[in-house]
N, CA, C and O atoms as a Tinker XYZ file with bonds, in Angstrom:
   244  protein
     1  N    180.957000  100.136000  141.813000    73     2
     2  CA   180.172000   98.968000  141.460000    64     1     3
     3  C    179.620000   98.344000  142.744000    63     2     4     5
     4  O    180.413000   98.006000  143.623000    81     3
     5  N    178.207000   98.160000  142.910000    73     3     6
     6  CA   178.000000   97.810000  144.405000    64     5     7
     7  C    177.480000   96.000000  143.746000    63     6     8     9
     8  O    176.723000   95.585000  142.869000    81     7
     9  N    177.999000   95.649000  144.325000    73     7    10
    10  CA   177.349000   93.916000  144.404000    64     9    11
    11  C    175.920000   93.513000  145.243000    63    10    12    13
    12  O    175.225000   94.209000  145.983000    81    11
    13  N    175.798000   92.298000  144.873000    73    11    14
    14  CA   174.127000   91.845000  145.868000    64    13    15
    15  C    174.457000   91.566000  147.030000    63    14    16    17
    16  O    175.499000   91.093000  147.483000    81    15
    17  N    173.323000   91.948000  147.597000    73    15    18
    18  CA   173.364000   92.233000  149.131000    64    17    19
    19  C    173.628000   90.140000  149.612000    63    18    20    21
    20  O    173.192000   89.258000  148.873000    81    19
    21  N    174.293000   89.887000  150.761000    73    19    22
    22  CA   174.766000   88.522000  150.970000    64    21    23
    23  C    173.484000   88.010000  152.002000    63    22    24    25
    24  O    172.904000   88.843000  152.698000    81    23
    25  N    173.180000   86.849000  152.022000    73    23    26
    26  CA   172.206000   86.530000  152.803000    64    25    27
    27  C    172.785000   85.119000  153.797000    63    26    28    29
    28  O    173.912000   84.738000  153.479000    81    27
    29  N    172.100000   84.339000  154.951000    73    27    30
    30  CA   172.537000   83.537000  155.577000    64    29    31
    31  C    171.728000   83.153000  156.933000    63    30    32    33
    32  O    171.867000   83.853000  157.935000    81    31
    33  N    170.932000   82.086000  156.929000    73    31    34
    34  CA   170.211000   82.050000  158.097000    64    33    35
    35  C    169.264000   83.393000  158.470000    63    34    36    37
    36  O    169.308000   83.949000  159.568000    81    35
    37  N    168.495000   83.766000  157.473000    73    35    38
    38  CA   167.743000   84.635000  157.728000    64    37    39
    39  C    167.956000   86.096000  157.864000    63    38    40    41
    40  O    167.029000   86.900000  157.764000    81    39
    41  N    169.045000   86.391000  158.067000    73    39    42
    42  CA   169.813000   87.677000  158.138000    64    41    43
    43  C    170.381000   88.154000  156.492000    63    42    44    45
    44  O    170.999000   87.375000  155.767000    81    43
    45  N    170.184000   88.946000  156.276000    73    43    46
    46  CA   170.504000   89.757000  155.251000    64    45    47
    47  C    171.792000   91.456000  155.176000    63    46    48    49
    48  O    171.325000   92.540000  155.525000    81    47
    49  N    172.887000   91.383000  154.825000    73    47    50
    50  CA   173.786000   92.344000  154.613000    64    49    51
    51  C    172.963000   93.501000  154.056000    63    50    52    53
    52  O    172.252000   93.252000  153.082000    81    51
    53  N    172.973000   94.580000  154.494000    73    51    54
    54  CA   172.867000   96.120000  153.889000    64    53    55
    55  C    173.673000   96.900000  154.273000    63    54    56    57
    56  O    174.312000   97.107000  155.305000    81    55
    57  N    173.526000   97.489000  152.910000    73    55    58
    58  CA   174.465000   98.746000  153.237000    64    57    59
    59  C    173.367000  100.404000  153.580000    63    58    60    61
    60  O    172.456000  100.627000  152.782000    81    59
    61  N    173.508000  101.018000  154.313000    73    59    62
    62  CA   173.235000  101.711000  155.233000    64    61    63
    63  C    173.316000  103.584000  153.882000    63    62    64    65
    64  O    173.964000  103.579000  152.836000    81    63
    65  N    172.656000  104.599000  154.290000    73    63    66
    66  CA   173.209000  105.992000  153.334000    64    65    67
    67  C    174.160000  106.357000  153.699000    63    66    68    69
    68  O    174.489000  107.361000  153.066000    81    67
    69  N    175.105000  105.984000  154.697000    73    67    70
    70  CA   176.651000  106.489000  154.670000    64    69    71
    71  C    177.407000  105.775000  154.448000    63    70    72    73
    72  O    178.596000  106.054000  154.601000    81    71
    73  N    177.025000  104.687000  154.042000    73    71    74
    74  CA   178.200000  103.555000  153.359000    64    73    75
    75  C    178.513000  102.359000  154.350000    63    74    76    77
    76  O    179.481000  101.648000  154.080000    81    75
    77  N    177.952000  102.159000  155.191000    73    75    78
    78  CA   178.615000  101.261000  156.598000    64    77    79
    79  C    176.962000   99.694000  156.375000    63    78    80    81
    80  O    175.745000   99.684000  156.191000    81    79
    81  N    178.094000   98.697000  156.565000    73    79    82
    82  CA   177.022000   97.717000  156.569000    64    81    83
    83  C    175.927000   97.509000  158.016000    63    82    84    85
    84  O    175.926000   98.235000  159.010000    81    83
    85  N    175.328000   96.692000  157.846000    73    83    86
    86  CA   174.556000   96.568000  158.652000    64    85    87
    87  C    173.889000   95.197000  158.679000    63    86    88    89
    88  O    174.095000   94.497000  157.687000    81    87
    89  N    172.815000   94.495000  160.043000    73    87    90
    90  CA   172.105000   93.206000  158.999000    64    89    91
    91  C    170.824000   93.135000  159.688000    63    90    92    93
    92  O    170.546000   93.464000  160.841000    81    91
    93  N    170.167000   92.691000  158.856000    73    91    94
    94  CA   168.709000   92.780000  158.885000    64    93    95
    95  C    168.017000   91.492000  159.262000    63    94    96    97
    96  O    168.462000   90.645000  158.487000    81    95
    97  N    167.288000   91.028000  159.944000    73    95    98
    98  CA   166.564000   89.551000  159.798000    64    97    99
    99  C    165.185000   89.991000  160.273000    63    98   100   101
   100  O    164.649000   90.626000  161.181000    81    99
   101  N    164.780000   89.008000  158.681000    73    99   102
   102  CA   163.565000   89.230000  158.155000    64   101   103
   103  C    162.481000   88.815000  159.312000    63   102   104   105
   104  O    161.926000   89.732000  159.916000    81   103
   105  N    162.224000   87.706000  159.575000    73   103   106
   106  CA   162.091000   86.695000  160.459000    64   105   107
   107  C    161.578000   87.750000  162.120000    63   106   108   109
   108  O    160.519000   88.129000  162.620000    81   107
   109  N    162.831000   87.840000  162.405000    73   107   110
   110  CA   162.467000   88.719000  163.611000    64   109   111
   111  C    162.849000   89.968000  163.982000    63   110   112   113
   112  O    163.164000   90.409000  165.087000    81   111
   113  N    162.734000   90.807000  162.222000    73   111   114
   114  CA   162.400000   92.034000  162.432000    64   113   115
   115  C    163.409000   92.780000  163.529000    63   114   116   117
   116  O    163.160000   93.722000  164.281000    81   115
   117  N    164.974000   91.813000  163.300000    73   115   118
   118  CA   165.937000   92.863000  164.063000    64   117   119
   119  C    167.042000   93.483000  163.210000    63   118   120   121
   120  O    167.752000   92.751000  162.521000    81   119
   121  N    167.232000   94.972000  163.233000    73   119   122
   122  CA   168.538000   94.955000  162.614000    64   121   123
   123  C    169.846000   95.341000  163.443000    63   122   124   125
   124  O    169.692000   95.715000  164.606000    81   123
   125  N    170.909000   95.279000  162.989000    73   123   126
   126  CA   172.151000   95.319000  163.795000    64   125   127
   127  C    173.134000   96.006000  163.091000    63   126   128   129
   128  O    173.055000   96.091000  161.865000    81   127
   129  N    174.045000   96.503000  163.709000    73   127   130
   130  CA   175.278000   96.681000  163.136000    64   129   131
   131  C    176.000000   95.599000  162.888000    63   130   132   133
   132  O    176.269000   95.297000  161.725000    81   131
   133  N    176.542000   94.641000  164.250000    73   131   134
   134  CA   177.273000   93.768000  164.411000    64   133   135
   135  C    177.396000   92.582000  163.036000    63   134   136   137
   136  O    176.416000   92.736000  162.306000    81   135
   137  N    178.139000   91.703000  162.632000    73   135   138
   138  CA   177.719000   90.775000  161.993000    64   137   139
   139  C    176.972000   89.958000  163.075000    63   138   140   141
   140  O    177.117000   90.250000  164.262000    81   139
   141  N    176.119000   88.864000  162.651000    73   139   142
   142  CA   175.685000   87.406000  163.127000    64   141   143
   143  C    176.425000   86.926000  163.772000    63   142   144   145
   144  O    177.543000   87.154000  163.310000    81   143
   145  N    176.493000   86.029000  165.115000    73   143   146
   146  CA   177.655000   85.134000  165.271000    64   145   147
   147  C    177.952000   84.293000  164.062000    63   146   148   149
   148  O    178.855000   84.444000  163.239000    81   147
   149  N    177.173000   83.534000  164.109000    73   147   150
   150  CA   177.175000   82.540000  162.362000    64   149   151
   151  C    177.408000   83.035000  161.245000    63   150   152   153
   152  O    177.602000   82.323000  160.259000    81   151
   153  N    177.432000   84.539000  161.201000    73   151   154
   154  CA   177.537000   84.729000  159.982000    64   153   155
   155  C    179.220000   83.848000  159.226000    63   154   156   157
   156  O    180.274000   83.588000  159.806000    81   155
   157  N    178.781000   83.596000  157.681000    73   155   158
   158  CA   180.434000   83.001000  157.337000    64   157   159
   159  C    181.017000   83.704000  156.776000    63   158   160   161
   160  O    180.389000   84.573000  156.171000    81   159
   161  N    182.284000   83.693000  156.702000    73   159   162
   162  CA   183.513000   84.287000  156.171000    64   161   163
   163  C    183.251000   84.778000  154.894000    63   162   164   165
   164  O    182.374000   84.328000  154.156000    81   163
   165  N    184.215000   85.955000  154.551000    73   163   166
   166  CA   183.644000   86.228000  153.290000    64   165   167
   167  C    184.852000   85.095000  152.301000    63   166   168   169
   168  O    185.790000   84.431000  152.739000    81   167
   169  N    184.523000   85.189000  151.364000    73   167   170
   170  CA   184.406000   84.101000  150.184000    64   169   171
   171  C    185.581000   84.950000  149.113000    63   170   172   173
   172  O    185.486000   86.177000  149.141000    81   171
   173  N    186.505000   84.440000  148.322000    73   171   174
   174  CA   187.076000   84.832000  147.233000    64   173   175
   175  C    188.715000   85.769000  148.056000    63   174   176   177
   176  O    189.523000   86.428000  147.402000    81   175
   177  N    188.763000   85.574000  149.264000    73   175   178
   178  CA   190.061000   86.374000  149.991000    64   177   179
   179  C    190.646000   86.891000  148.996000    63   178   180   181
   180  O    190.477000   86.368000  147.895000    81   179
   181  N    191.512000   88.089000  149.132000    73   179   182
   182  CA   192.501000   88.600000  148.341000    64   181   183
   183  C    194.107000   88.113000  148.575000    63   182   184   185
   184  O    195.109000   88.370000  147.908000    81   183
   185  N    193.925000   87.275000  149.843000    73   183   186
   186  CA   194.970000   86.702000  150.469000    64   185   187
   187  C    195.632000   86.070000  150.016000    63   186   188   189
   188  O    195.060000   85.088000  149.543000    81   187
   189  N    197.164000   86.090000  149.804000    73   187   190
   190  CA   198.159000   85.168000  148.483000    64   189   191
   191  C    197.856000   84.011000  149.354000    63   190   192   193
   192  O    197.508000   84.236000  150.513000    81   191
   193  N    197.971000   82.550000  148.830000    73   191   194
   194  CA   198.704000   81.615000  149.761000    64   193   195
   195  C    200.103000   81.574000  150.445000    63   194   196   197
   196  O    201.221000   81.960000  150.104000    81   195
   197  N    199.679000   81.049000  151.373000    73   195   198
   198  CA   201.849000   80.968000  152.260000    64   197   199
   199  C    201.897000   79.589000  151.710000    63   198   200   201
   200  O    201.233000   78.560000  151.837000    81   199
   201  N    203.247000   80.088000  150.857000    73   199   202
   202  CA   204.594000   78.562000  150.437000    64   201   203
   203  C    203.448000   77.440000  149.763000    63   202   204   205
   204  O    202.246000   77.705000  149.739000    81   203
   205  N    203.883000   76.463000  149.354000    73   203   206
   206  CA   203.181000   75.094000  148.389000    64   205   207
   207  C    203.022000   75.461000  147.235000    63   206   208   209
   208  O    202.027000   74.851000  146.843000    81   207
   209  N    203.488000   76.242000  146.252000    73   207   210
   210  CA   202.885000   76.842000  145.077000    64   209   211
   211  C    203.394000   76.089000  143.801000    63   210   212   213
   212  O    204.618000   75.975000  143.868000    81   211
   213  N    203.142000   75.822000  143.249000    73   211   214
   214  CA   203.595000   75.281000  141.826000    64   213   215
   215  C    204.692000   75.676000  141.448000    63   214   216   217
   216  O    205.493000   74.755000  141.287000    81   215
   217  N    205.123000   76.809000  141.206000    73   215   218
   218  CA   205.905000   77.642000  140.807000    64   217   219
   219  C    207.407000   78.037000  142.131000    63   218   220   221
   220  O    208.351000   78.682000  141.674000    81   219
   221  N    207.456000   77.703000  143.304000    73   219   222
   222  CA   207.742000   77.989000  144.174000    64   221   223
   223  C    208.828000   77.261000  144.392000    63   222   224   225
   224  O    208.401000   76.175000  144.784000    81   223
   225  N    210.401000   77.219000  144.355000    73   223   226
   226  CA   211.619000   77.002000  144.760000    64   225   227
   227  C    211.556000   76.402000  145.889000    63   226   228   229
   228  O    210.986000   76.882000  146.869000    81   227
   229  N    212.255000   75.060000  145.864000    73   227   230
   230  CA   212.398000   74.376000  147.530000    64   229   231
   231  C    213.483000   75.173000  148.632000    63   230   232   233
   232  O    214.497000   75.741000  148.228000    81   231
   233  N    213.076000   75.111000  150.129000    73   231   234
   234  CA   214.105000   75.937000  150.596000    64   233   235
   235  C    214.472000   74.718000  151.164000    63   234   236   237
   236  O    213.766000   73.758000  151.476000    81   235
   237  N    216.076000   74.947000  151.284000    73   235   238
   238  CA   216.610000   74.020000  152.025000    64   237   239
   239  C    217.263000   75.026000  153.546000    63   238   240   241
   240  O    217.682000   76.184000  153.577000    81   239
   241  N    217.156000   74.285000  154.357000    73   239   242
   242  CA   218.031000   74.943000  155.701000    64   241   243
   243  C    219.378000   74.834000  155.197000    63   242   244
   244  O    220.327000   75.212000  155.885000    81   243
């Protein structure tokens, strides 16, 4: 399933024919491998939270 390409300050995410991203800006016609400095974080982490959870047992020392 490929998703839409991400955009940000003029620069645009592609994906490349061997599978590897890349970014494009429209503007001045440069593309890169690198991300943007600016580019932002990606969005939706798969990352659990650490500790505070609703569900989560107090520890005592």
């Amino acid at each position: 399933m490929s998703r839409a390409p991400r955009t940000f300050g003029g620069w645009t995410e592609q994906m490349s024919s061997n599978g590897k991203f890349y970014y494009y800006n429209k503007k001045t016609e440069i593309s890169q491998w690198d991300k943007p400095s600016d580019w932002p974080p990606e969005t939706g982490s798969a990352e659990k939270p650490k500790g505070g959870g609703v569900n989560e047992k107090p520890r005592f020392a």
